[in-house]
N, C-alpha and C positions, 0 to 999 in steps of 0.2 A: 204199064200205062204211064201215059207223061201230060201232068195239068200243066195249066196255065197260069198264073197268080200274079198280083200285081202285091207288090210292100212300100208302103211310102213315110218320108220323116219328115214329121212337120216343124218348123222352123219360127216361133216369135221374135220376131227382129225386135219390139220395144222390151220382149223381157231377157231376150237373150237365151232361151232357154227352147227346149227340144219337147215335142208334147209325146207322154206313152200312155200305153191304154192295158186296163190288168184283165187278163181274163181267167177266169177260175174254175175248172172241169172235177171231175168226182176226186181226179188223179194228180191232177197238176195247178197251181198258181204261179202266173206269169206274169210280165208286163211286156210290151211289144209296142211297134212302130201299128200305122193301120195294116191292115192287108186283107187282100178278099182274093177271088176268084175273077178268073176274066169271063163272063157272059158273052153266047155265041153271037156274033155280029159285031162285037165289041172291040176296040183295040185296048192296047196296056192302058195307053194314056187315059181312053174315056173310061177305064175300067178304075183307074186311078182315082179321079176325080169323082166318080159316082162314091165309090168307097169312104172316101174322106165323109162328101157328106152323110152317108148314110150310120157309119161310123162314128162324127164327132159334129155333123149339126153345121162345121164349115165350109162355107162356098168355095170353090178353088178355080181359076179359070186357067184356057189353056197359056197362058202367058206365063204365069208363075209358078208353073210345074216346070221339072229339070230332070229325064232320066238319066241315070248314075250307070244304068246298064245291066247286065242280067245275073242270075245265080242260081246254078243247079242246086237243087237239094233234095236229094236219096233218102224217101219215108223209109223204105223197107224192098224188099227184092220184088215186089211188083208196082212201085208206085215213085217218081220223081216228079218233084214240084221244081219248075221252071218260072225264078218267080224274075219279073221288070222291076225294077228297083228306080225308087223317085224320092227325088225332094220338092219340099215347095215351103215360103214364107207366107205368113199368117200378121198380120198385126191385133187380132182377136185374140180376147185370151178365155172366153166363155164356151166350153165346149158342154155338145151333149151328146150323151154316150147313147148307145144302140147298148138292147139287153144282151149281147154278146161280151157286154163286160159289165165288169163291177167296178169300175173305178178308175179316174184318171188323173193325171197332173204336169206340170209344167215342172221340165228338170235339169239343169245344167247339165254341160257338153262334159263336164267333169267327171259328175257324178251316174253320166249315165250308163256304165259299164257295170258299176254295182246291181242295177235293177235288171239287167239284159240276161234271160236264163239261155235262148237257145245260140250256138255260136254263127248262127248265118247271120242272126240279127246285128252281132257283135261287129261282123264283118262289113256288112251294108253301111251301118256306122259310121265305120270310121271314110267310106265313100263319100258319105252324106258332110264328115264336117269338113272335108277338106275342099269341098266346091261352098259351104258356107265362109268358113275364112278367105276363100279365092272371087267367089262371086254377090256374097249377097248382103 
């Protein structure tokens, strides 16, 4: 079976910094970019943009979103997540989080390999800063 997902990295141009979101299961604590599901009728982008809000409380219009482009990733022998991959700048720096996590913060482009547990996210990453150093 093969979903659809959307992952996106948000961008504070005044603080300079990258926003992650922690989520915490019986198994695992993380920290990640947003990312949700794409809903039927839905495209990546609008599915992007609902996410963020529902996610972190911020507006995002289509103007300041930027797909980076896609990325398979192989859960296990019946299931590949197809996820869109997106950036977009914020100049907010108040988020609020969806109970699907515990916790979030504002993080330099530096430091944010330390907090990144799974390696697709590592990957999008490094997509996401090279069109902020190029574009924004």
């Amino acid at each position: 079976m093969r979903k659809q997902s959307i992952e996106c990295w948000i961008y504070n141009k005044d603080l300079k910094k990258f926003l992650l979101l922690e989520v915490k299961t019986q198994d695992l604590q993380f920290w990640q970019p947003v990312t949700g599901g794409i809903e039927q009728d839905e495209t990546p982008e609008e599915a992007a943009i609902r996410e963020i809000w529902e996610e972190t409380g911020l507006k995002i219009n289509r103007q300041s979103i930027f797909e980076l482009g896609t990325q398979i990733v192989p859960i296990n022998e019946t299931l590949i997540i197809e996820k869109t991959l997106f950036l977009t700048s914020v100049v907010e720096d108040e988020v609020r989080i969806s109970n699907e996590h515990v916790d979030w913060r504002w993080e330099d482009c530096q430091r944010i390999h330390d907090f990144l547990y799974w390696e697709n996210n590592k990957s999008s990453f490094k997509l996401a800063v090279e069109l902020v150093g190029g574009k924004l």
